[in-house]
NULUM-133961 format. One record per residue (C-alpha): residue in three letters; x, y, z; residue number from 1. Coordinates in steps of 0.2 Angstrom, whole numbers, m for minus. Example, Ala and Ser with C-alpha at 12.3 -4.5 7.8 and 13.67 -1.06 7.14 Angstrom:
2
<ALA; <62; m22; 39>; 1>
<SER; <68; m5; 36>; 2>
***
This chain:
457
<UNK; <0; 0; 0>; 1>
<UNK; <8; 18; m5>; 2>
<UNK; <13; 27; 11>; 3>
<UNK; <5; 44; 14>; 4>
<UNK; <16; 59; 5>; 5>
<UNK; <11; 74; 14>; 6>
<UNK; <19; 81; 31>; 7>
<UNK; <12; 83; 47>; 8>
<UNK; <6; 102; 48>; 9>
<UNK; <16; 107; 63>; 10>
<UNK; <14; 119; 70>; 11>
<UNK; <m2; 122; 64>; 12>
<UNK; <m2; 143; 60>; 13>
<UNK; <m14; 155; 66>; 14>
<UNK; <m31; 156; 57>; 15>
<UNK; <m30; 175; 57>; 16>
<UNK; <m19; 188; 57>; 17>
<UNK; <m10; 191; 72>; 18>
<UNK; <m10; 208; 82>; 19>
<UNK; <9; 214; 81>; 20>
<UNK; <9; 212; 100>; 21>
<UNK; <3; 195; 101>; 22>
<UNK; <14; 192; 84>; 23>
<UNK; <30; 195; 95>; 24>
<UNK; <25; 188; 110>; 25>
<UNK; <21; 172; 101>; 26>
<UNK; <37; 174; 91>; 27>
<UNK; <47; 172; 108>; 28>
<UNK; <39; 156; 107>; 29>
<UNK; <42; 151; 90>; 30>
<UNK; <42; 161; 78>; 31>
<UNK; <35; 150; 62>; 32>
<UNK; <18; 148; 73>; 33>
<UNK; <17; 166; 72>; 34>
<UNK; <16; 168; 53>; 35>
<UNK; <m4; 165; 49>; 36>
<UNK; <m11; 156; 37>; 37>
<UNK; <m12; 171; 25>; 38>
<UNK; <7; 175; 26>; 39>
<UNK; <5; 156; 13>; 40>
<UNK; <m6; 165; 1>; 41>
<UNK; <1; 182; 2>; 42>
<UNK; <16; 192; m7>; 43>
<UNK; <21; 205; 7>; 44>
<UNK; <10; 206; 28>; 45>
<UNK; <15; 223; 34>; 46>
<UNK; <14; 231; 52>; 47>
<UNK; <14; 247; 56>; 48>
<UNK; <11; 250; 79>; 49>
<UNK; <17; 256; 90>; 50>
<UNK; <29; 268; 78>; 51>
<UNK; <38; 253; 72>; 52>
<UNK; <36; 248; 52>; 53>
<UNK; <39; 227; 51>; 54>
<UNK; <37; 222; 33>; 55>
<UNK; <37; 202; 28>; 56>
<UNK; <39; 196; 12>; 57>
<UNK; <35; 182; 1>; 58>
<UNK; <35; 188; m16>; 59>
<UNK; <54; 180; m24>; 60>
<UNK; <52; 198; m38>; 61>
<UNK; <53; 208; m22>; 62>
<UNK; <64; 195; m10>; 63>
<UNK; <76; 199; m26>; 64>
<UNK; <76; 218; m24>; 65>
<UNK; <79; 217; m4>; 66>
<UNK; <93; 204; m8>; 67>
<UNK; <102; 207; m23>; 68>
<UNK; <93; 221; m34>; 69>
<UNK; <95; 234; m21>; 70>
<UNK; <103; 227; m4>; 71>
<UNK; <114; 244; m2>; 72>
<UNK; <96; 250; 7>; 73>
<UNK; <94; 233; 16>; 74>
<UNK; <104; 231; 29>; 75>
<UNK; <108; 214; 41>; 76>
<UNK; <115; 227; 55>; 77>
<UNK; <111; 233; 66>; 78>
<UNK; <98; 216; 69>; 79>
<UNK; <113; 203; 66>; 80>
<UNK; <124; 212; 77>; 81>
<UNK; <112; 211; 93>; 82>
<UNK; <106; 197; 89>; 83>
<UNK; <124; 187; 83>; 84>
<UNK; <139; 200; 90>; 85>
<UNK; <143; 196; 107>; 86>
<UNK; <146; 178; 100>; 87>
<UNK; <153; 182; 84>; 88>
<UNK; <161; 201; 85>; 89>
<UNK; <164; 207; 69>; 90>
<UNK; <169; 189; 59>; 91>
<UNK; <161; 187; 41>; 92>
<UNK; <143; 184; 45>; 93>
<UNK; <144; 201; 56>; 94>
<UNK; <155; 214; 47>; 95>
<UNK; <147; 225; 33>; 96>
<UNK; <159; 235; 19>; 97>
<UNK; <173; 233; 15>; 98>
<UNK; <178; 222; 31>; 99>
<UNK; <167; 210; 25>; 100>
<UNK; <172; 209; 8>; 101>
<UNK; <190; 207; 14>; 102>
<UNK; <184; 191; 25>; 103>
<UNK; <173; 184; 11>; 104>
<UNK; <190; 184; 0>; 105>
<UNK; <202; 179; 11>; 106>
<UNK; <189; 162; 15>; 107>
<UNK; <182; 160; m2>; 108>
<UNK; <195; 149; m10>; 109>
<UNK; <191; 136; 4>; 110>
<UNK; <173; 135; m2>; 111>
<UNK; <177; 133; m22>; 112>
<UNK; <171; 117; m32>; 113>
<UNK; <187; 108; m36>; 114>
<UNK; <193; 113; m14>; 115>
<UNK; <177; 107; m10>; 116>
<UNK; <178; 89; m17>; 117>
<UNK; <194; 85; m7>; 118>
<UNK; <184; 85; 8>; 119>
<UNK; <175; 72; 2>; 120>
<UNK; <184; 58; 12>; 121>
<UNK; <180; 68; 26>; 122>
<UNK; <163; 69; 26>; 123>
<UNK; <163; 50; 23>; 124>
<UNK; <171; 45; 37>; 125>
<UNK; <163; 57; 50>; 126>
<UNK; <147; 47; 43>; 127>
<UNK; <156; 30; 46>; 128>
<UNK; <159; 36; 65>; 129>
<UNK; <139; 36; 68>; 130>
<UNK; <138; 21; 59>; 131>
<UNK; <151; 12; 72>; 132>
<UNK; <141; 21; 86>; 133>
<UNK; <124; 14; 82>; 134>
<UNK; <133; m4; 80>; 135>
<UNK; <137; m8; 95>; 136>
<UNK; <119; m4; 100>; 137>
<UNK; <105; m18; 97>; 138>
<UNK; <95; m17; 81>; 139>
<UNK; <80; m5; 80>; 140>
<UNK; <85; 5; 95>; 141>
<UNK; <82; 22; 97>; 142>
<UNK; <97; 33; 92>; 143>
<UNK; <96; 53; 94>; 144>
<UNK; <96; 57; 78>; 145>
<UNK; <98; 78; 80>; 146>
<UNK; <113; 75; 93>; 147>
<UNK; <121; 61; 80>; 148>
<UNK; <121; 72; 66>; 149>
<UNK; <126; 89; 74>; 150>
<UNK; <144; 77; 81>; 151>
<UNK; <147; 71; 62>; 152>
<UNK; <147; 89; 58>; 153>
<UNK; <158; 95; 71>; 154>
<UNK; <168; 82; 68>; 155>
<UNK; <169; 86; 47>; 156>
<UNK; <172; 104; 53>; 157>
<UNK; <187; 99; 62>; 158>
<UNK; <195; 88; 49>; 159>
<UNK; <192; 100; 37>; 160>
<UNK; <191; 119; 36>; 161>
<UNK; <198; 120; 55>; 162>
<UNK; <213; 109; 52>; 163>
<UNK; <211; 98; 65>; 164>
<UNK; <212; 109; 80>; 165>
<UNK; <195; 103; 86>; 166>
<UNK; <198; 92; 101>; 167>
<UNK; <184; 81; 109>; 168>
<UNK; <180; 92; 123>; 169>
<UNK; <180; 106; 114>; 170>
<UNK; <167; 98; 101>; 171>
<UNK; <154; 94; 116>; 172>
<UNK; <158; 111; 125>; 173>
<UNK; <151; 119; 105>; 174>
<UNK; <137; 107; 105>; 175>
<UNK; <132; 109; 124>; 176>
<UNK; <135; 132; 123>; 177>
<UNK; <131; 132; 106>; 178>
<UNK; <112; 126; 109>; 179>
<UNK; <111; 137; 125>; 180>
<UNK; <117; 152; 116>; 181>
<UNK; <103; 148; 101>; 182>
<UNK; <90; 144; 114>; 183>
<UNK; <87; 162; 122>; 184>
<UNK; <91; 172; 103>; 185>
<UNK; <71; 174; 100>; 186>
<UNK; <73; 188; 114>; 187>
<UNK; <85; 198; 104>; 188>
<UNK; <75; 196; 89>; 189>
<UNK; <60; 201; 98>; 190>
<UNK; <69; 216; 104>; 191>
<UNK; <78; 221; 90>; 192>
<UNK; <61; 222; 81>; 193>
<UNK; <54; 234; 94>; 194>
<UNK; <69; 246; 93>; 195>
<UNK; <75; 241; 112>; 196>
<UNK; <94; 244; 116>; 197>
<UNK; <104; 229; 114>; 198>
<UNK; <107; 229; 134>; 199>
<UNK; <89; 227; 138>; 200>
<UNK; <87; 213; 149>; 201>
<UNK; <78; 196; 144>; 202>
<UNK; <77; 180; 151>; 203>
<UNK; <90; 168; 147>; 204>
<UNK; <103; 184; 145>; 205>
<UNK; <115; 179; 158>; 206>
<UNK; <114; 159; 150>; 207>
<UNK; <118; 169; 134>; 208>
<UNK; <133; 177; 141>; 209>
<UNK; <140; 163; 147>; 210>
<UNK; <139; 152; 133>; 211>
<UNK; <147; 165; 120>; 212>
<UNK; <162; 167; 134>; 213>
<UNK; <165; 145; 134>; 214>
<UNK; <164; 148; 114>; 215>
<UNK; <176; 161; 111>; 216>
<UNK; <188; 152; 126>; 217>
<UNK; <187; 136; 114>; 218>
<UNK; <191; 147; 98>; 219>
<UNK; <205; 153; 108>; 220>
<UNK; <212; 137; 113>; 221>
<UNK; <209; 133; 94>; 222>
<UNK; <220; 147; 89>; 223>
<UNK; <233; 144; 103>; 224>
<UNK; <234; 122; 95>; 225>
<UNK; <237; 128; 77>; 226>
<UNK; <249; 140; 82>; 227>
<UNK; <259; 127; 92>; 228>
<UNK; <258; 112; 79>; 229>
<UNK; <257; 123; 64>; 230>
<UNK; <250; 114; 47>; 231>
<UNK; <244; 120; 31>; 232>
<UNK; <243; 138; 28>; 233>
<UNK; <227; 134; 16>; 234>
<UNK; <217; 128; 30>; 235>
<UNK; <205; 142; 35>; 236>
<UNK; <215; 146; 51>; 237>
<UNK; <231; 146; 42>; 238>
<UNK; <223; 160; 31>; 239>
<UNK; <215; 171; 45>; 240>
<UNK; <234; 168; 56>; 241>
<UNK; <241; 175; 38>; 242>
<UNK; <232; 188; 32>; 243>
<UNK; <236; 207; 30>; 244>
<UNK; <222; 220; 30>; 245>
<UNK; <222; 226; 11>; 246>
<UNK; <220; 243; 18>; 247>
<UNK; <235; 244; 30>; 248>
<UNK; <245; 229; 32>; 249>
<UNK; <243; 223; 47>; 250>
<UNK; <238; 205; 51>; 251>
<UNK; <223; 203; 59>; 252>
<UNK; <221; 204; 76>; 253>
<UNK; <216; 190; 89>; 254>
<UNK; <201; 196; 92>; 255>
<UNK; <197; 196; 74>; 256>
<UNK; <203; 179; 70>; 257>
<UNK; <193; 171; 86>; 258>
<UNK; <178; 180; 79>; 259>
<UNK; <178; 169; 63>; 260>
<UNK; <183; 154; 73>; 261>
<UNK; <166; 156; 84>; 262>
<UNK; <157; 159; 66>; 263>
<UNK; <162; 145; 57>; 264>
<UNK; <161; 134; 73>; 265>
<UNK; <144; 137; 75>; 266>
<UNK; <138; 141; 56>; 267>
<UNK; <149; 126; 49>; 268>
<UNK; <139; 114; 56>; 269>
<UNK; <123; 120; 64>; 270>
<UNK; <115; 122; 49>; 271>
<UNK; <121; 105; 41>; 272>
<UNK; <116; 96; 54>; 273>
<UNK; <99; 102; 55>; 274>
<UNK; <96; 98; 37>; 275>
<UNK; <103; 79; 39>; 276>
<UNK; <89; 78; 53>; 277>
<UNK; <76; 86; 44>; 278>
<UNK; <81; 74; 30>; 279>
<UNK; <82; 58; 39>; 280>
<UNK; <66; 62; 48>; 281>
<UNK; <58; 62; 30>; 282>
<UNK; <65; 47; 25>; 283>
<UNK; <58; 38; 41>; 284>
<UNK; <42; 44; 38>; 285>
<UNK; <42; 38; 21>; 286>
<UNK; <48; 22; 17>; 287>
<UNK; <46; 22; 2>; 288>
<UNK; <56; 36; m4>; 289>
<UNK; <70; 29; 9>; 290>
<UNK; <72; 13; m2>; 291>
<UNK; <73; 21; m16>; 292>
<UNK; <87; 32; m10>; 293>
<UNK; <97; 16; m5>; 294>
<UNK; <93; 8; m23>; 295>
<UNK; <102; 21; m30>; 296>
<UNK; <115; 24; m17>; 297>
<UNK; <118; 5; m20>; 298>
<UNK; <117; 4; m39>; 299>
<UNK; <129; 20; m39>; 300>
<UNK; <144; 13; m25>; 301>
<UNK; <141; m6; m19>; 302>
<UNK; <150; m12; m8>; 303>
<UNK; <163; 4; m7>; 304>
<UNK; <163; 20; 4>; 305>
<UNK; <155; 33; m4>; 306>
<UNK; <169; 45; m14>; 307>
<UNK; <170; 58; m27>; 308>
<UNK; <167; 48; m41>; 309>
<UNK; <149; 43; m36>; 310>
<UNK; <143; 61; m28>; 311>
<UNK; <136; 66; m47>; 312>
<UNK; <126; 49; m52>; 313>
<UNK; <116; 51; m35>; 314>
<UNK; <102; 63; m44>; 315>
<UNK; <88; 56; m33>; 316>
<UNK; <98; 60; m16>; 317>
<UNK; <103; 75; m21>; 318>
<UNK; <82; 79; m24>; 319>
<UNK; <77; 71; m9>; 320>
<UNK; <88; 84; 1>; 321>
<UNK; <83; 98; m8>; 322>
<UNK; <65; 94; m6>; 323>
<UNK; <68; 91; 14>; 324>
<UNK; <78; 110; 15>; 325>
<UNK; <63; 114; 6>; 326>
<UNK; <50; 111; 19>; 327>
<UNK; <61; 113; 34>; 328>
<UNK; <75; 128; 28>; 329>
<UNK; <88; 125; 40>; 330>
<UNK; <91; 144; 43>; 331>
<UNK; <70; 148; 42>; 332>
<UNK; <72; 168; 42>; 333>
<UNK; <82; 183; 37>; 334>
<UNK; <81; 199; 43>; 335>
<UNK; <84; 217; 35>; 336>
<UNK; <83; 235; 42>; 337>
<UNK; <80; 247; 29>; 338>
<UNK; <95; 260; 29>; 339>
<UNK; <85; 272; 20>; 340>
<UNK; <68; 277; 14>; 341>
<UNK; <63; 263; 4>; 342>
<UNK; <47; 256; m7>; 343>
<UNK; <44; 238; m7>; 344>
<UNK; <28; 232; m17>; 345>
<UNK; <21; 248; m16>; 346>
<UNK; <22; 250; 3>; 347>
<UNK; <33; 265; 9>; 348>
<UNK; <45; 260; 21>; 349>
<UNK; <56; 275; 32>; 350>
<UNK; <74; 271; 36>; 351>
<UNK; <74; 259; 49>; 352>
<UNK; <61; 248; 46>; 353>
<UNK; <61; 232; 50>; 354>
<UNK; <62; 219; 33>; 355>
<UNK; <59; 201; 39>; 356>
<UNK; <60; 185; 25>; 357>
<UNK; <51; 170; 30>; 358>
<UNK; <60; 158; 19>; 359>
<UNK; <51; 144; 30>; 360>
<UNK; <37; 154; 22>; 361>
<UNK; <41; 156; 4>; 362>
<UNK; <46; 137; 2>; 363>
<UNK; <26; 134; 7>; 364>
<UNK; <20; 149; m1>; 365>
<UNK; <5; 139; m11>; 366>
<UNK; <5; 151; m25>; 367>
<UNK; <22; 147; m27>; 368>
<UNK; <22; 129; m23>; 369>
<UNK; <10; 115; m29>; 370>
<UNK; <2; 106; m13>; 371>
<UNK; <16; 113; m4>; 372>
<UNK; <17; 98; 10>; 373>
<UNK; <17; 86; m2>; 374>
<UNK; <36; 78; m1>; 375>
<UNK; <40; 79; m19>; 376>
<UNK; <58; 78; m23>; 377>
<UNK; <53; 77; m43>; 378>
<UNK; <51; 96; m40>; 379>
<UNK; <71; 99; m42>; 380>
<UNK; <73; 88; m57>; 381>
<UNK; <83; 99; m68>; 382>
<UNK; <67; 105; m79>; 383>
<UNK; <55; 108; m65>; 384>
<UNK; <70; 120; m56>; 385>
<UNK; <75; 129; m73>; 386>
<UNK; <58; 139; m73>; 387>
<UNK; <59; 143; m54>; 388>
<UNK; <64; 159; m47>; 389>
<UNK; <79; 162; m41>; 390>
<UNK; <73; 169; m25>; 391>
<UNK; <56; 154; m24>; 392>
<UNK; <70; 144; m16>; 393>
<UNK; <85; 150; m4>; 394>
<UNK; <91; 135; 9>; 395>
<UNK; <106; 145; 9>; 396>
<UNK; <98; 164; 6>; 397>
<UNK; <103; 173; m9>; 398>
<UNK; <112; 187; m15>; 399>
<UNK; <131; 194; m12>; 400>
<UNK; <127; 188; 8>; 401>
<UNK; <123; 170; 3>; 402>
<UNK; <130; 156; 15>; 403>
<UNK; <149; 154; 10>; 404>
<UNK; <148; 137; 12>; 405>
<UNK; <132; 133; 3>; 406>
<UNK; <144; 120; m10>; 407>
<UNK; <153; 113; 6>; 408>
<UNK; <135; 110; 13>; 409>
<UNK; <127; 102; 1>; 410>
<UNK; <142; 90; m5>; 411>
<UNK; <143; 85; 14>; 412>
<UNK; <126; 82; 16>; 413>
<UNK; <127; 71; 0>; 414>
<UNK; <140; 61; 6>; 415>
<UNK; <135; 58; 24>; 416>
<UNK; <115; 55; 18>; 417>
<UNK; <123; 41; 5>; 418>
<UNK; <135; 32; 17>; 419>
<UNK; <121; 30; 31>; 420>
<UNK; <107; 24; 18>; 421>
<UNK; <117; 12; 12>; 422>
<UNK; <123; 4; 30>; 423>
<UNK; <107; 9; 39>; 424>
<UNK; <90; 8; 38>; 425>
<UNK; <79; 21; 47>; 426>
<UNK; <61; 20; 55>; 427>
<UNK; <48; 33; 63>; 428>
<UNK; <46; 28; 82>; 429>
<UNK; <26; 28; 86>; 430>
<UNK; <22; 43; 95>; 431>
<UNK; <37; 53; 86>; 432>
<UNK; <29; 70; 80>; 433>
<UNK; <45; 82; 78>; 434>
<UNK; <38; 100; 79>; 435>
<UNK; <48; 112; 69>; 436>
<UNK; <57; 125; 81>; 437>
<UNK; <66; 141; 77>; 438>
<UNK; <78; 148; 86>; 439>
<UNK; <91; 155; 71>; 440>
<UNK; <90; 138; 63>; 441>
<UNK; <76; 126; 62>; 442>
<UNK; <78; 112; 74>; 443>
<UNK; <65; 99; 79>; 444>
<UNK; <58; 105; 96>; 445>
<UNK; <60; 89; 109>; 446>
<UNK; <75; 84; 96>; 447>
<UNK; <71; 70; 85>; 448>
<UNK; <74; 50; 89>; 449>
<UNK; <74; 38; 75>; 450>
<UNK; <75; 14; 76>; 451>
<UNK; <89; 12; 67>; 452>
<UNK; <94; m6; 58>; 453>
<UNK; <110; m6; 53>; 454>
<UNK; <110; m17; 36>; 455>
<UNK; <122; m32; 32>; 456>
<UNK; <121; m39; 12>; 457>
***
């Protein structure tokens, strides 16, 4: 009998239209069961109390203007710097101007194509350590799938673009401060909406505080290993320990370099690691879909671990986890301030409006989506994508201030989706309902348990 195809509506949105106080207190909560039902039919909601303009949109034309068109008037500062700076100063995904550009260069060449592929090993074994984790449990027990997948990126993050100056205790010290930092960053959101000082207390702020401290402490200690042992200057610490402001000269300074260090710690992998769940949930809760991943996986490799050579004849994987970012986008909002008078979809917006994109949204938008919970991979087949928007589909946003490592990503989650498919076989618990929870990135609420089998041939 052919499994059901549609995913659980969870949270289930608001009927109607929120107040825009009620709209922020419920985003503390979470922000996706804030967004009504007509924010899915929609092109742009707009807010306009208590002196304060709040403009979402949904319309990919005008995401492209705010975006790419004209983003000199969209600004992620000063939101991304309340919300992100006492954790990441002023590293890549902070800085603006010309500091930024600087950063973007100076990492770029780590995040090319042909750079990308060598890490292809890596991500392969990071997957065969969860593999020999859930073998020495019995079959179809309950693994932690969320916890699983956020250690195989923090452990491909280490072999990689880090160099190797990752040691155990630091990874669980950035899994254990990294999810109390994101647990309590809806109150700066919330805050930053309504204009209030970045200093306004909230609860959670002295948790916060502390968990950006025991981050930057391990990106110290970080800095201080690679310093001692050395390694290749390419690595990405090997660039930033290297690198001489354009402008003056100088190298850049500690406080720089650790800022970068905390970014990539806690964007290269967070992001990654939500998407495998996200994905693997899906497979469990479709069967069907699962085994058809595996054939290919299986028709394409055999027996062998999963390398370079197979990564482009594994079409239906790479669907697949399209489709799962599609309906859970790992990173499920940005947000803009309007640096200057502005118009967006006929709505005048004054300078220091608020500009929020739902992308959680916009890949549900029902005039932009067929039966928009239906799990249909065929939507990324290469005809179906060509007429898209650019901007109908952004897993990784869009424009100059897309993710850096939006190839890395989706290479890794290739990889690691492939080599666990093929060893291990996935299946919904009864009673397991994931609720999709924002906080930064889109994590399942409670986390996400899966049975897993491992397979023998």
């Amino acid at each position: 009998m052919a499994m059901p195809e549609t995913i659980p509506l969870l949270p289930v949105p608001p009927k109607r239209r929120l107040s825009f106080p009620l709209l922020i207190l419920k985003t503390i909560s979470n922000p996706i069961a804030s967004w009504s039902q007509d924010f899915y039919d929609e092109p742009v909601v707009f807010y306009r109390s208590l002196g304060i303009e709040t403009l979402y949109v949904m319309d990919p034309a005008l995401i492209q203007t705010i975006l790419l068109d004209d983003s000199d008037s969209f600004s992620k500062n000063p939101p991304h710097e309340e919300i992100l700076g006492g954790l990441g100063g002023k590293g890549l995904l902070i800085a603006e101007g010309e500091a930024w550009r600087w950063q973007r260069r100076l990492a770029a060449p780590l995040f090319s194509p042909p750079e990308v592929a060598r890490f292809v090993p890596a991500f392969a074994a990071a997957a065969s350590t969860v593999l020999q984790r859930w073998s020495k449990a019995m079959p179809g027990s309950s693994q932690p799938i969320d916890r699983d997948m956020t250690r195989a990126t923090l452990q491909v993050l280490q072999d990689t673009v880090l160099g190797g100056s990752l040691c155990e205790d630091d990874r669980r010290a950035v899994e254990r401060f990294g999810t109390a930092f994101l647990a309590h960053t809806v109150w700066k959101i919330a805050f930053s909406s309504l204009g209030l000082p970045r200093w306004t207390p909230h609860p959670g702020a002295l948790s916060m505080a502390r968990a950006s401290s025991e981050l930057r402490r391990v990106a110290q200690r970080v800095l201080d290993r690679r310093r001692q042992d050395g390694g290749e200057a390419a690595d990405l610490l090997g660039r930033l320990v290297t690198a001489r402001d354009p402008s003056t000269g100088s190298s850049m300074p500690d406080s720089l370099i650790i800022d970068n260090v905390v970014t990539f710690l806690m964007a290269g992998h967070e992001t990654t690691a939500q998407a495998l769940t996200w994905t693997l949930y899906l497979l469990a809760l479709m069967p069907e879909w699962q085994e058809r991943a595996r054939e290919e996986v299986l028709c394409v490799a055999g027996d062998e671990q999963i390398g370079s050579q197979h990564v482009a004849r594994l079409g239906l994987l790479e669907q697949i986890f399209q489709e799962a970012m599609r309906l859970y986008p790992p990173a499920p909002a940005l947000v803009r301030v309007t640096s200057k008078a502005a118009s967006v979809g006929g709505i005048d917006l004054k300078a220091g409006a608020n500009v929020l994109i739902p992308i959680y949204v916009v890949h549900r938008h029902r005039h932009l989506w067929p039966e928009p919970l239906r799990f249909d991979p065929s939507r990324f087949a290469p005809e179906a994508a060509a007429g898209r928007h650019r901007c109908a589909y952004m897993p990784f946003g869009a424009g100059p201030r897309t993710c850096i490592g939006g190839a890395f990503a989706m290479l890794e989650g290739k990889v690691m989706l492939a080599s666990l498919l093929a060893r291990a076989r996935f299946e919904l618990p009864q009673g397991e309902r994931p609720v999709p929870f924002s906080r930064i990135t889109l994590r399942p609420k409670q986390g996400l348990r899966l049975k897993v089998t491992l397979l023998t041939y």
